[in-house]
N, C-alpha and C positions, 0 to 999 in steps of 0.2 A: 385193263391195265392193273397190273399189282404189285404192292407196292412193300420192301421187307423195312419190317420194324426193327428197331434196336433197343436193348434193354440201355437203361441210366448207367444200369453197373457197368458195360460197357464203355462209360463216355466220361471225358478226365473227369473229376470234381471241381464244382464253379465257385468262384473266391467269392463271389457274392452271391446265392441264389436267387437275393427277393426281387433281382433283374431277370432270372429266366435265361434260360440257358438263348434262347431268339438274339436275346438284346448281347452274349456274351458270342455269341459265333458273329454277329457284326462288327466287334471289338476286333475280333482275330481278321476279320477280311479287312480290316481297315488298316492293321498292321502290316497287310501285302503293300499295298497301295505305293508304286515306288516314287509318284509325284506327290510334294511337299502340300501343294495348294489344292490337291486332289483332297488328299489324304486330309488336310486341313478341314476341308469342307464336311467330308463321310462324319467326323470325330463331330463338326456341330450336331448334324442331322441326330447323331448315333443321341447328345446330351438330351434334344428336344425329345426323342423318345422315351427318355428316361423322366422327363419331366412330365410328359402325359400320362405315364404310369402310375407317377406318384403326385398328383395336383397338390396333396394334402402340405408338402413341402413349401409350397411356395409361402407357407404366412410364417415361415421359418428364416432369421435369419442368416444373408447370406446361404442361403438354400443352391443358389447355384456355382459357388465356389464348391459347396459338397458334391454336388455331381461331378462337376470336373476332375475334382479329388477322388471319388469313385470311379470314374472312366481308365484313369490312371494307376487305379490298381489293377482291373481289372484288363488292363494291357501288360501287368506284370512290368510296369514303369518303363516299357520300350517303346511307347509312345515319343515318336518326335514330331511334334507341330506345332504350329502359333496359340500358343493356348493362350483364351482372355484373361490370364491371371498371372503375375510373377511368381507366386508362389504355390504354384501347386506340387503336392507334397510329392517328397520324395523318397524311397525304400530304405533308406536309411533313420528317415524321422518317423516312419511306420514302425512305433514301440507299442503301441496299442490296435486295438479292431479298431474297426470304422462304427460311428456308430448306428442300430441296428434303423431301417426304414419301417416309421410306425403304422401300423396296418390298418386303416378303420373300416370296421365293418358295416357291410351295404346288405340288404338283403339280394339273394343272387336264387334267379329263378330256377334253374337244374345245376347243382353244383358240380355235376361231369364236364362240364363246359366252362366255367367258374366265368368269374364278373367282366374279366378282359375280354373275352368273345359277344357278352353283352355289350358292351361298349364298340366295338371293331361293327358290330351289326348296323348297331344304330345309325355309325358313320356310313356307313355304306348305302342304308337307307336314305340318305341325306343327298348320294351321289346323282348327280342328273343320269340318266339313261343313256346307254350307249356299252362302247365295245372295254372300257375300261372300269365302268358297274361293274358289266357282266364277271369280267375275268374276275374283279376281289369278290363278288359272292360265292363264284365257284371256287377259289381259294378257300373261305373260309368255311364252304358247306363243307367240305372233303375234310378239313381240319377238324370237324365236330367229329363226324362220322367216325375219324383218327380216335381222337378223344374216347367213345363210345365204348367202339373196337379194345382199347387197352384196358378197360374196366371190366368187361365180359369176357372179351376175346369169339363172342360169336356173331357172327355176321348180323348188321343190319339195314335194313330195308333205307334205301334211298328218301322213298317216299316217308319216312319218320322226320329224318335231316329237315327236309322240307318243311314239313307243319311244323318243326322248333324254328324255323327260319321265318317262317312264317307269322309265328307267334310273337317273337322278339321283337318284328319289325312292324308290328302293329298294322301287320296287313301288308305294306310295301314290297315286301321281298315272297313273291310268289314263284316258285319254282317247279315245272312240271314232270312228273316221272317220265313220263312215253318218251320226251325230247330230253331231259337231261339226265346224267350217266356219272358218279360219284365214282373215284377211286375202290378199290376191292383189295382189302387188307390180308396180312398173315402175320401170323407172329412168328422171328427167326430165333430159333431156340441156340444158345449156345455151346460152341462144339466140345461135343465130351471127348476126353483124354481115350482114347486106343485101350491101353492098358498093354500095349506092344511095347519093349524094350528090343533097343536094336541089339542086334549077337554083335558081341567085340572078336573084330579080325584076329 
């Protein structure tokens, strides 16, 4: 199965990057949502991700009033749902940026993968065994491999995914080449101009 890449430049610009574009295309699917209490619920979920991203907030105060405030810009303030706050800002009192989410650095074992994959591992190593393991490790093997692929752009071996899966999980997450089969990448280059003008009638 293969699978085409898209360049960044390709894809709008994200109002706030240090969420990741993951956490802002959940924003937009939550915007579909045409139930109130649906839609209600995705917006919690969507904030708790944003909190596991960033723990460092929590000794911040009122640290989740800023998420909330975050989420809501990053819906371009068409959010409508029960938010746990009366006052969460609105695009009119947005006279300033938000302020920036401070980064602390960890050390992170292959930086092509960067420290969230480390963490997504661990959890996953955590998960009891079964048919819902399996599926997020193979999510996340294929997602390294992704990773890899956009820094090289040349093919790699499954079996590499693996021993970094391996490694991460302190042994846990044992993946065999013979039996399992990672995604097979290409990079879609984008389409050049013709250089054809059309003849006027």
């Amino acid at each position: 199965m293969q699978i085409m890449l898209t360049y960044n430049s390709q894809l709008k610009k994200l109002v706030m990057p240090e969420y990741g574009r993951n956490v802002q295309q959940m924003v937009d699917h939550c915007l579909t949502i045409e139930d109130r209490d649906e839609r209600t619920r995705c917006a919690f979920t969507i904030v708790q991700n944003m909190a596991n991203m960033f723990p460092q907030l929590r000794a911040e105060t009122d640290y989740r009033h800023k998420l909330w405030d975050h989420l809501m810009i990053m819906s371009g303030f068409q959010l409508d749902i029960d938010f746990p706050f009366d006052d969460i800002i609105k695009e009119e009192n947005l006279d300033t940026k938000p302020d920036p989410i401070r980064y602390e650095l960890e050390p992170i074992i292959y930086r092509h993968y960067g420290k969230n994959i480390e963490r997504m591992i661990a959890r996953a190593a955590e998960y009891p065994e079964g048919e819902e393991r399996d599926a997020l490790v193979m999510l996340l093997a294929n997602h390294m491999k992704k990773l890899i692929f956009q820094i090289n752009n040349e093919d790699v071996e499954d079996a590499k995914i693996f021993k970094d899966l391996e490694r991460y999980s302190h042994g846990a997450i044992r993946l065999d080449p013979a039996t399992h089969h990672l995604h097979e990448y290409q990079i879609v280059k984008p389409a050049q101009p013709t250089g054809k003008k059309k003849k006027k009638k």
